[in-house]
Structures are given as structure tokens and as C-alpha cells.
C-alpha positions in Angstrom: -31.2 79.8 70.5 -28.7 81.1 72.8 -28.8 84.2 74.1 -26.5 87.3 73.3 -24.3 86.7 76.8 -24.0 83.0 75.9 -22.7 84.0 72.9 -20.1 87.2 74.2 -18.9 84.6 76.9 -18.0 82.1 73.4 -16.2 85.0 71.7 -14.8 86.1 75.0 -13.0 82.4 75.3 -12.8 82.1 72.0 -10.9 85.3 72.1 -8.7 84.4 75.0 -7.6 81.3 73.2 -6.3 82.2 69.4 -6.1 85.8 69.4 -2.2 86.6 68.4 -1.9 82.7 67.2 -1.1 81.5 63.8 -3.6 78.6 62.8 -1.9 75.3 62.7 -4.4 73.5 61.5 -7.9 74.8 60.2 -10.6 72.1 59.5 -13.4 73.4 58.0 -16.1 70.3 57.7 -19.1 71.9 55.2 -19.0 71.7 51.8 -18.2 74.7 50.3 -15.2 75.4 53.0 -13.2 71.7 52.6 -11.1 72.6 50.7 -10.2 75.9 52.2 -6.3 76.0 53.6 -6.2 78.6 56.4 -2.8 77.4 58.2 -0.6 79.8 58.8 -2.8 82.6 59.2 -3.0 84.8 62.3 -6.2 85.3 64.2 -6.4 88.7 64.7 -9.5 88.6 66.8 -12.4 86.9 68.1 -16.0 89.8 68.6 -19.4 88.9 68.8 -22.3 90.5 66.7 -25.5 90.0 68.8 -25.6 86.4 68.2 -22.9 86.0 65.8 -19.7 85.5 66.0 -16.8 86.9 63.8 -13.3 85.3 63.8 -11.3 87.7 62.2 -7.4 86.8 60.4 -5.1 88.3 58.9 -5.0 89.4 55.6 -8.7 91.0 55.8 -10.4 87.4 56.2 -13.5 86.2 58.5 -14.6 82.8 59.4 -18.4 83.5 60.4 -20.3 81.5 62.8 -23.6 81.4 64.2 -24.8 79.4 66.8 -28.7 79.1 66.1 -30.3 76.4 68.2 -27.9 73.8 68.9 -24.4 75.2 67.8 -21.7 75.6 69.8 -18.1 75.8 70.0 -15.4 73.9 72.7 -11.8 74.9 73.6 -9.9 71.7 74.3 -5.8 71.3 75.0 -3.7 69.2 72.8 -4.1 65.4 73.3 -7.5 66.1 75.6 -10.7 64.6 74.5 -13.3 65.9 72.5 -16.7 66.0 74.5 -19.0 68.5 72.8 -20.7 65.5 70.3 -19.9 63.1 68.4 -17.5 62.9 65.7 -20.0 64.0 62.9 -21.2 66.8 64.5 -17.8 68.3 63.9 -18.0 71.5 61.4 -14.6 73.5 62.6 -12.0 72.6 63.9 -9.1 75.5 64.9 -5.8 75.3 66.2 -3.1 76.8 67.4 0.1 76.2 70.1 -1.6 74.7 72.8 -5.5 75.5 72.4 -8.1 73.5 69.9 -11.0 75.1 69.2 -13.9 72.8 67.9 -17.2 74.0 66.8 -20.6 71.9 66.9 -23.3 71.5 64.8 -22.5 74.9 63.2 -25.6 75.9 60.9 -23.8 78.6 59.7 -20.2 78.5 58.8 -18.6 81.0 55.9 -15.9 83.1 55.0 -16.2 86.1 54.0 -13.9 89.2 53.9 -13.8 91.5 57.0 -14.5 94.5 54.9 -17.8 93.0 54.1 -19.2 91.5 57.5 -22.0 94.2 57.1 -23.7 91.7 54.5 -24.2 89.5 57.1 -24.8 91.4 60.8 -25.6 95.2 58.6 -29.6 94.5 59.1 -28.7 94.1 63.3 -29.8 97.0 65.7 -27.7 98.1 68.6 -26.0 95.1 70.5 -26.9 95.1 74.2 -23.6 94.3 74.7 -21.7 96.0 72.0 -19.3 99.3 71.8 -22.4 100.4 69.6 -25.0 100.0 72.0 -27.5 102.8 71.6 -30.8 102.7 74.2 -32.5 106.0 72.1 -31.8 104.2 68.7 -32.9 100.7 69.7 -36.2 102.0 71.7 -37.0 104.1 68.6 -37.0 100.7 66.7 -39.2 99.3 68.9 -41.7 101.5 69.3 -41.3 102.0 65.6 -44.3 99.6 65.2 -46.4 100.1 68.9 -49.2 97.6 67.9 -46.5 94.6 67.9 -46.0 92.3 70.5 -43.6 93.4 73.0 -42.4 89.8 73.2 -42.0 89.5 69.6 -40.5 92.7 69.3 -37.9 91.9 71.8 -36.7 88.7 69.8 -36.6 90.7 66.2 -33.1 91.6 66.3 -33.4 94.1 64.3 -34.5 96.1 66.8 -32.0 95.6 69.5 -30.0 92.2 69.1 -28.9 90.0 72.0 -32.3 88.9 73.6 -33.7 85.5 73.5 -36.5 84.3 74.6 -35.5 83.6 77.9 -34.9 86.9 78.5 -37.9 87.7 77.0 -40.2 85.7 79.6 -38.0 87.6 82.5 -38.3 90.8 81.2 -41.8 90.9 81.0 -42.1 89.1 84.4 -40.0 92.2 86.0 -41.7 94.7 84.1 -45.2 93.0 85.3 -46.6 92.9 81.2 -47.4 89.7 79.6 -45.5 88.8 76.2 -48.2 89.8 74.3 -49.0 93.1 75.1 -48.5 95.6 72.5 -45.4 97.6 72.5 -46.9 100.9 72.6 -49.3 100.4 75.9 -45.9 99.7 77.7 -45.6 102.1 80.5 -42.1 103.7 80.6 -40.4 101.1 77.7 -37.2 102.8 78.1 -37.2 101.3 81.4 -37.8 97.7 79.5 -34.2 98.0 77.7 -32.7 99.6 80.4 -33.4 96.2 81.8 -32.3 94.1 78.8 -28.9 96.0 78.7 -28.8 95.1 82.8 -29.6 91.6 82.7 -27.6 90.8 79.7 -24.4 92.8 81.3 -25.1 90.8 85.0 -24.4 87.2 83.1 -21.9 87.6 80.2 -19.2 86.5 82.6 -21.1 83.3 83.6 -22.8 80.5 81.9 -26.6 80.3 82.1 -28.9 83.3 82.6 -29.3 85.0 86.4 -32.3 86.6 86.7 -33.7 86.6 90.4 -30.1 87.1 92.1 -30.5 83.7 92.9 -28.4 81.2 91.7 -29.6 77.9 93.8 -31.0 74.9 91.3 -34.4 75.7 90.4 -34.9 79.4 91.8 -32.6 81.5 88.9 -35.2 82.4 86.6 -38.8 84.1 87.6 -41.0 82.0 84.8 -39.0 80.1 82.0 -38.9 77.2 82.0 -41.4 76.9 85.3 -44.9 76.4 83.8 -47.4 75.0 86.4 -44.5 75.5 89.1 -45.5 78.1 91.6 -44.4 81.8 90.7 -41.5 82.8 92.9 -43.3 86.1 93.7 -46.8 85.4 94.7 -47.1 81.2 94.7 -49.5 81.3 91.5 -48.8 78.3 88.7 -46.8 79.7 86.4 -48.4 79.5 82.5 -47.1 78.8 78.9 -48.1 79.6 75.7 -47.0 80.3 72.2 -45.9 83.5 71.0 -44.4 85.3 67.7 -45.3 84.5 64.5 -46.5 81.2 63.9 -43.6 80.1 61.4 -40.8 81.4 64.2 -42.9 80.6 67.1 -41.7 80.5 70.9 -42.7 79.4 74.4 -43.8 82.0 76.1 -44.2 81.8 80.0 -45.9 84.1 82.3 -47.7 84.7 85.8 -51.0 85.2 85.6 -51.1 87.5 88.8 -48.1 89.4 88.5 -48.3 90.0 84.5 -51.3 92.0 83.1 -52.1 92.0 79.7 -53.4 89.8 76.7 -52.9 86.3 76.6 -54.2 83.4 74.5 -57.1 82.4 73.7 -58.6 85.7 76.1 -60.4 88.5 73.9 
């Protein structure tokens, strides 16, 4: 699931593109939206919600996407060709003078009025990169329940939203705690979404996710995504394991030198 910058930088583009436009054309490819006619009307805006994404129109309207696992959306100029999947794949397709905007395997696609996008991003905590961001209200969340994993804390976006679980191994790398340590044994967990807020900020602008201020092939993150690859601090292999609840389980990955705390299959 992308993470919460991968999904500002969409809106950002997104933004960039049809914000002030009328619609030319909008082709809405799921069921319950084909018939739907939204020429004519102006995009007002396009804002990201933690990991949704809100295009707003005139006349109190919202076409609600969210990008999941394997959505995504492509801008493309008139007459250029379309390279974000096949034909199928196709749920949206929005344009305007001179930009397309084409969204991919969409798993979620819906309009809904503006007035009411709180039925669908309401239940969110503060967005890391939101004009509501709130560090006190989101660590209160967290350590609301300080027996839960902080790793599975840190994906429940209820509590804070915009981390994935990339960011999840790297946090816990650079705050030396393994995924699975409880929330409340952290040692100074404002510090641990001080961090989030950081990261997330550093690599909004750019795609994929910075961590090590390193951006050569192979060295930009500590541990995802580098089990049994030598950590980049101390040379030790670097683990996996699963973690979160079984039905919404992730790889987690971790050093077993530089990270202390619980890990599978250790009492």
C-alpha cells in the first residue's frame, strides 16, 4: 500500500493538473459510476486524506479514490500514450484542456458529496502531512493502548495516518526497537512521531521513500526490503518476519544487533 508521501505527491500532480479546469470528459469505469456524466464540471481541488485522495468539483461533489495496494493514477497529454496498464485496468479517466488523468486498478472509486467526506476519512487521526497534523493528539492515540505493537500501531491509521509499512521497518530501525515491541516500553515515543512527521515531510516531493540520506540504488532504506543483506549500520544480515494481525499481516524487517526487543518465535 503506498505510503502517505506517495499519495500527497498524487494529489500534489493531480492538483497541478485539473485544479481550475472544467472536465471534458469524465469516464468513470465501475459499475455503479457508468453512467455518471460529470462534463462540464469544474475541479475545484485535488487534497489528500492520509491515504486517500479527494477530488473535489463544483457544485459540492467528490470523486473519492483510494489507492490500496496496487492503484494508482497517471497524468498523460492529449494524443500521448497510455502506459500505467493495460486497457482493463482502466477505472477513471479525467480530462480537461490539455492534461488526462487516468487512474489504475482503483479499488475504491465513489462519489460522494463534499459535505460528507467525514463518512469516509472521519475515523482517520492526524495526517503526518496534513494542515491538521497534531503530534500530542496522535501520540495520545498511540499510547492509548501501550501493550500493542508499536509496528502495528504505527500502520492503524487511526492513530496517526500516512505510515506504511515501509516506514514502519525504518522507524523502528532509527529508533533502535524492533516492530514488535510494545508501545508503551518505547523510550521517549514522542521522539518516534517526531520522526514519522520528518521522514514523511523529507520525500513528499519525490517518488520512493529516502531514509538513510542516501539515494544510490540499493543503500536508500536501512532494512526494508534487505532481508539477509548486511545492515547498513553494523554489517549484520538483516531479518524478516510477519507482523500485525494475522488477517492484515505485513513483512516486517529488522536488525538483530541494532533493534532490541521481541521478535518471533523468541519468548
Amino acid at each position: 500500500m503506498p505510503e502517505g508521501d506517495t499519495v500527497w505527491l498524487t494529489a500534489h500532480r493531480l492538483n497541478a493538473a485539473l485544479a481550475g479546469r472544467p472536465l471534458l470528459r469524465a469516464d468513470l469505469r465501475v459499475p455503479k459510476l457508468a453512467t455518471v456524466d460529470l462534463a462540464g464540471r469544474r475541479v475545484l481541488e485535488v487534497v489528500p486524506r492520509g491515504k486517500h485522495l479527494m477530488a473535489r468539483l463544483a457544485d459540492g461533489i467528490t470523486l473519492h479514490s483510494h489507492l490500496q495496494m496496487e492503484g494508482s493514477w497517471h497524468l498523460y497529454g492529449p494524443g500521448e500514450r497510455w502506459r500505467g496498464g493495460p486497457a482493463h485496468q482502466v477505472r477513471a479517466v479525467l480530462e480537461t484542456e490539455g492534461r488526462i488523468a487516468v487512474g489504475y486498478r482503483l479499488p475504491v472509486l465513489e462519489l460522494l458529496p463534499t459535505a460528507e467526506e467525514g463518512e469516509v476519512v472521519g475515523h482517520l487521526g492526524p495526517d503526518l502531512l496534513g494542515p491538521d497534523w497534531d503530534a500530542a493528539r496522535a501520540l495520545d492515540r498511540l499510547a492509548a493502548d501501550p501493550e500493542r505493537p508499536v509496528g502495528e500501531a504505527l500502520l492503524d491509521q487511526r492513530n496517526l495516518a500516512g505510515v506504511g509499512n515501509v516506514y514502519v521497518a525504518e522507524l523502528c530501525f532509527l529508533r533502535g526497537v524492533t516492530p514488535w515491541t510494545p508501545f508503551g516500553q518505547l523510550r521517549a515515543p514522542e521522539k518516534m512521531v517526531a520522526l514519522a512527521r520528518r521522514l514523511l515531510e523529507a520525500n513528499k516531493g519525490r517518488v520512493g521513500h529516502v531514509t538513510t540520506g542516501d539515494t544510490r540504488r540499493g543503500r536508500t532504506n536501512w532494512v526494508y526490503g534487505r532481508e539477509h543483506q548486511p545492515c547498513l549500520r553494523c554489517g549484520t544480515p538483516v531479518r524478516s518476519g510477519q507482523h500485525g494481525r494475522e488477517d492484515r499481516s505485513r513483512v516486517a524487517y529488522w536488525c538483530p544487533r541494532c533493534q532490541l526487543g521481541p521478535v518471533p518465535g523468541e519468548d
